[in-house]
Steps between C-alpha positions, in 0.01 A plus 500: 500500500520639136547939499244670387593617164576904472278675242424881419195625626238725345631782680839467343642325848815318412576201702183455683346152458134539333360352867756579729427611843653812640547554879425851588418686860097529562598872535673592226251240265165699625660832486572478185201315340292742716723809403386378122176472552465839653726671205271344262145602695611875486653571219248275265200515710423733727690836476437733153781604308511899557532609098181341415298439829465123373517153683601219232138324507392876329748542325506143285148550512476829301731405308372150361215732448676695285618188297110426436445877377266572763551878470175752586390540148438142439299202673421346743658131573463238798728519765519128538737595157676745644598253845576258290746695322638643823538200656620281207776729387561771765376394840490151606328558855197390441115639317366638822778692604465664166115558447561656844765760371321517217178596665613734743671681198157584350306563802393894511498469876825329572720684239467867451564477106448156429718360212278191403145586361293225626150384319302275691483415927883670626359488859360772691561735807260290740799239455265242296770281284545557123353267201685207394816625268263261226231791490702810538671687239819750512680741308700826576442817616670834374704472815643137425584624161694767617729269721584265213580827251829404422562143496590472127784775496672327739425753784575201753699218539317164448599160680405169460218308659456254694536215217808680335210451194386878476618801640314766717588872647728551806258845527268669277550832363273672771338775306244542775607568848341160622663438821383849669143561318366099522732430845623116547469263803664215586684258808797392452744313765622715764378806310155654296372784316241672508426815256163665445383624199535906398405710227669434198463875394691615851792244459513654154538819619743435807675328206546791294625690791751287589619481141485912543653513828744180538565596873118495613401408838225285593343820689479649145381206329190494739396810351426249185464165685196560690455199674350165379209486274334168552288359269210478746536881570421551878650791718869514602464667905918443536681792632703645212826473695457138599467463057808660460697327757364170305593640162825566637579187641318276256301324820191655685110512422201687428180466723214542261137445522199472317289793369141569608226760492188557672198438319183704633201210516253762606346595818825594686588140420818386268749219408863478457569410160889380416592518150845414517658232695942453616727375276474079518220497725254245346139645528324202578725441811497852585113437532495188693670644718310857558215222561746361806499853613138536521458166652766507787386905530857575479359862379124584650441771230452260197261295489494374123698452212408436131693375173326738255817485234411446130810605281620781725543432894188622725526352833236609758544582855150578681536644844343431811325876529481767320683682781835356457779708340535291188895609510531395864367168378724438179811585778345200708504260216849628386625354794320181537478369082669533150383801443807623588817325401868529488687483176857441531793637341845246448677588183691213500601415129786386282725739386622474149807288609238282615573590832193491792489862724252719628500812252387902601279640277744728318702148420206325351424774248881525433515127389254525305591813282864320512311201340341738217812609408669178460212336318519864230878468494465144428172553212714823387811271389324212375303739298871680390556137401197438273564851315875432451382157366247673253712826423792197361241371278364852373849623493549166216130628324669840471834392341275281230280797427789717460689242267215367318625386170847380655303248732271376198808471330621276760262314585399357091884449402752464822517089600494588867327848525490527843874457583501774223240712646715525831841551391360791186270691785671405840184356624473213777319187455236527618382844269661257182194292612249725567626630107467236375167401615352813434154475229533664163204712584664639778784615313168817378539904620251467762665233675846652475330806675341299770803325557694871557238563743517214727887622479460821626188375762715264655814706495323756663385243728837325567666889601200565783559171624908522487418842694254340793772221561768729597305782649332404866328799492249342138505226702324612786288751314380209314399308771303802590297529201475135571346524849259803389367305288401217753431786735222634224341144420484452892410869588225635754295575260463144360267238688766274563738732600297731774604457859251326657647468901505833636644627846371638812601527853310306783273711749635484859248333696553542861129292567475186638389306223355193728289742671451758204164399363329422895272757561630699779228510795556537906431196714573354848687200525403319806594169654358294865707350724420149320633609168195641301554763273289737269468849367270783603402713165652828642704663830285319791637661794256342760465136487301441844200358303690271297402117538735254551455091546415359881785592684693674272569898486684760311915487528658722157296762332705719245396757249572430160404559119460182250833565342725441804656185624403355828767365743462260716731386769497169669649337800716284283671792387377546146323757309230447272429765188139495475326735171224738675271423198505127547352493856207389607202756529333615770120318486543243758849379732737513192735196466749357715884578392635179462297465186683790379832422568657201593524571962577202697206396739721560810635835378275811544521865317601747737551786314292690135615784353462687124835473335691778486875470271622769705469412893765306665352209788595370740425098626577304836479147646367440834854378574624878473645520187462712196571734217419766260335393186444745177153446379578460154681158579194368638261451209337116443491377156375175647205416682778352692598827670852646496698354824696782670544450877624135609339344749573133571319296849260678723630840377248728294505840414306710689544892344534709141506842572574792269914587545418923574632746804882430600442295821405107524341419850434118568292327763614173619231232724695544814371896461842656432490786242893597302490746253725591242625627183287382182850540324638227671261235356636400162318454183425131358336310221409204652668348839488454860561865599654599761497488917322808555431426894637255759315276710551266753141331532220586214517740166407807327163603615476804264727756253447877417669760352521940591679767425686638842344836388177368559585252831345175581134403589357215620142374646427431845320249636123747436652487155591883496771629336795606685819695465817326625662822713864408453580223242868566465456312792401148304806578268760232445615295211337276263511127654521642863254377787306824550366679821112430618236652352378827693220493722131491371630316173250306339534124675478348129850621442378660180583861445192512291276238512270647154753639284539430179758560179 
């Protein structure tokens, strides 16, 4: 079989046939290809370059629009022209990918200073899509302008594109502190950034501190930098050290949310109007879902919401009644919507090695005022250049002016007068030419005068310029003047420039915001033997001419108000959360539980109690076992219950008592009483428990708790209350048989039979 015949490859390759095919480990193939691919995605996708806040898409894009002239002063042109440029010189990704960029750059409530002045349909806030790039026009704003201020003195290096046909700017001259006042976002592979937008006066200022002060901390920076200042305005509620620690580290957030005001409808009645919404919330969404809200009654105290924006935002919020505290209401929705958002901080950029790390805040300005200076050392010398160029050829006008008749003379009778013109004045070349080609009528006075001028102008020009090169201190005083003046053009004063997202901190609201806007009233919770339950309106303390069904009667009855919870205990050793407000009323039998919650058929409730965070419980199985439970791990989220005791077989539980007094006595069938010390019964979650008495035939009959101050009482069989004389007596350990009940004791083997939590 014939070799394959060694070429070179495009790549310069030597050796390596043209089809060739080159065994290399899986590994080490998709590491590197993938390693690629990732290099590529952040440095010419996704991350901004630090000195001019730019991705490449907006870059090549304000530059091609530069190459059409599409400065503020003059028109208007389609931005199907100005993709089509991008993309057939600069940027070969692709139109949409463009018209995006492009887009976003103009939209007033994506970028704080936009640099693209858009005419026609750029999109709005609901999130509606732009026009086609056909109907829309583009050209650029003050802002753009002052990014490109530069390019033709060579302020930054230039490389070639992507068809070796053109060239194209590694960076732009950054005139405008983009990256900080219009922010950047972006996902790249393994890392992102994410920067919001600020004032542009404020980074100006921090900026001319730093210049000032070299050494600055962030801390002292802050006292410029206030915080973000999003185009959409809102309210910034995050603490002030939590935006230093982010400034500092270059990663955090700020919580911000939208700004409202009560509007007074008359009557005692009003409406929550919000005029300003978070940064890259889209209203329409925000809306839809304010509407869920309403409809799943996620928060009771609003009942409607309107769209009433024309050019400005005016979302309404009507509440349910008048009497709701409308700031107890925005808190609610806070919570629950868009209305509040988070805007995250990840100042992840290139460096300008073109290097990807996280930045502080004191580092981002510094880059930037290193990148002024470079691009005015860089404009200063290629300016130096252009007068040197022009002071040779004035220097030549001079000479002639000075020797008039000798370079006539010259000129009308030397064969080669130029040659002669060099070696008689000891000029170069290039002023021979420039002599040479000089007009007879501007050999006249008044041009001889202007030419002396220009001498002296540029001269004078040439020695300031020698001066700022080798002094740092020019230099930076320069960029100074440089950055007040961007400062004044974006100022407070200005429309543009005004902060529009202000800060405040959030009200502590120590209210239950699910219950907040139920009107607080007393009822009485009752529920038969069979399961019914309703509410009383009000404390009912005697309930001996309440009707129940045919055979059933009264078995919990607790007072409660309409903002509690309900708990209820079942044999199958869960407890349900049930919202006072919800239940049944008290016209009629009520309803049975199990279409509350979700309570097995052969499982009964055996215990209802209003919920209190605080208490401790205790539960037990009718096999004698047990523990103590903290209330606060018993709440229901489900209609399902929350499952806390095991029981398994023909075990149930039996008891929940409250966990009070220092002494646990327990009951078992066979009539034996043990008591001891509530410390030795642990605290659980969820679980079996543990053996709290031992039996040989039978189980617990009943649990209670007292205080050995107090002693221990039980009912006899005429169900009065006794006192049991010496107790210490029925003192052992937890999990030991137990001594027989005293005499008299209640032949129920309950200690007492009507007690409740």
């Amino acid at each position: 079989m014939a070799k394959t015949p060694k070429t070179k490859s495009k790549n310069g390759d030597k050796g390596v046939p043209a089809n060739a095919i080159i065994e290399e480990h899986f590994d080490t193939a998709l590491s590197s290809r993938y390693l690629a691919y990732a290099l590529s995605t952040i440095t010419q996708r996704a991350l901004p370059d630090v000195r001019d806040g730019m991705k490449p898409v907006h870059r090549r894009i304000l530059y091609a629009m530069r190459q059409l002239k599409l400065n503020p002063e003059n028109s208007h042109k389609k931005s199907a022209r100005i993709v089509g440029d991008v993309m057939g010189q600069y940027h070969p990704h692709g139109d949409a990918s463009i018209y995006d960029a492009l887009v976003k750059l103009s939209q007033s409530f994506a970028t704080r200073y936009p640099l693209v002045d858009g005419q026609g349909n750029f999109g709005n806030i609901d999130g509606d899509s732009p026009a086609a790039m056909r109907y829309t026009e583009a050209k650029m704003t003050a802002a753009g302008v002052a990014l490109l201020a530069g390019l033709d003195e060579d302020a930054v290096d230039f490389i070639p594109t992507y068809n070796e046909e053109d060239e194209e700017p590694l960076v732009l001259p950054a005139g405008f502190p983009n990256l900080l006042a219009n922010g950047s976002q972006g996902i790249a592979v393994g890392m992102a950034t994410s920067i919001p937008p600020h004032n542009a006066a404020e980074v100006c200022n921090a900026a001319l501190h730093l210049i000032k002060t070299p050494n600055a901390r962030v801390e002292t920076l802050m006292n410029y930098v206030l915080g973000p200042d999003l185009p959409t305005g809102g309210i910034i509620v995050e603490p002030q050290e939590s935006m230093l620690e982010s400034y500092k580290t270059g990663k955090g957030g700020f919580k911000v949310r939208a700004r409202w005001h009560v509007e007074d409808t008359g009557r005692g009645q009003y409406q929550i109007i919000v005029t300003e919404i978070p940064y890259q919330v889209q209203k329409s969404r925000l809306i839809e879902k304010l509407a869920e809200v309403i409809e799943l009654k996620k928060s009771p105290g609003l009942i409607d919401v309107r769209d009433e924006s024309a050019e400005d935002i005016r979302i309404v919020l009507e509440p349910r009644s008048k009497n709701i505290d409308a700031a107890l209401l925005m808190e609610s929705l806070f919570k629950i919507s868009e209305l509040e958002s988070r805007v995250s901080l990840n100042m992840n950029v290139l460096d300008a090695t073109r290097t990807p790390r996280v930045m502080d805040l004191r580092e981002v300005l510094q880059a930037w005022l290193d990148h002024r200076r470079e691009v005015l050392l860089r404009r200063s010398n290629q300016r130096l250049a252009k007068i040197a160029d022009r002071l040779e050829v004035l220097d030549g006008y001079m000479i002639a002016f000075l020797n008039l008749d000798e370079v006539i003379r010259i000129i009308r009778f030397e064969d080669h007068p130029k040659q002669e013109l060099i070696n008689t004045f000891n000029l170069t070349e290039r002023q021979a030419d420039a002599i040479l080609n000089m007009r007879l009528r501007a050999l006249n006075k008044l041009q001889e005068i202007e030419i002396k001028t220009e001498h002296d102008k540029l001269s004078a020009e040439r020695d300031k310029l020698n001066e700022l090169v080798s002094t740092e201190s020019l230099q930076w005083d320069a960029i100074a003047d440089q950055v007040r003046e961007i400062r004044d053009i974006y100022g407070p004063k200005t429309e543009l420039g005004k902060r529009r997202t202000t800060f405040d901190i959030a009200p502590e609201i120590d209210v239950d915001l699910a219950t907040a806007f139920i009107t607080k009233e007393p009822i009485t919770v009752v529920m038969s033997e069979k399961g019914w339950i309703r509410t009383l309106k009000g404390k009912v303390d005697d309930l001996s001419t309440l009707k129940f069904k045919e055979g059933d009667q009264l078995s919990f009855a607790v007072h409660a108000e309409t903002t509690d919870k309900i708990i209820v205990f079942a044999t199958n050793g869960k407890f349900y959360t049930l919202t006072a407000d919800k239940l049944p009323g008290g016209r009629g039998n009520g309803e049975p539980i199990r279409l509350l919650v979700d309570l097995e058929n052969d499982h009964d409730p055996i215990g209802m109690f209003v919920h209190d965070p605080k208490r401790e419980l205790i539960v037990a199985s009718s096999d004698g076992y047990g523990f103590r439970v903290a209330e606060s791990d018993i709440i229901a989220s489900t209609r399902g219950g929350r499952k806390t005791l095991n029981v398994k077989g023909d075990v149930e539980a039996i008891r929940v008592i409250e966990a009070k007094g220092d002494r646990i006595a327990t009951i078992g069938e066979n009539r034996k009483i043990l008591v001891f010390d509530l410390a030795d019964l642990p605290v659980m979650a969820r679980g079996k428990g543990v053996r709290l008495q031992k039996y040989k035939d039978g189980g617990l009959a009943d649990i209670t708790t007292f205080s050995a101050d107090d002693g221990l009482t039980f009912l006899d069989t005429s169900a009065r209350r006794n006192e049991v004389s010496d107790w210490s007596l029925l003192v052992g350990k937890r999990a030991q048989a137990g001594r027989l009940a005293p005499r008299g004791f209640s032949r129920k083997s309950s200690f007492d039979p009507s007690r409740g939590l």
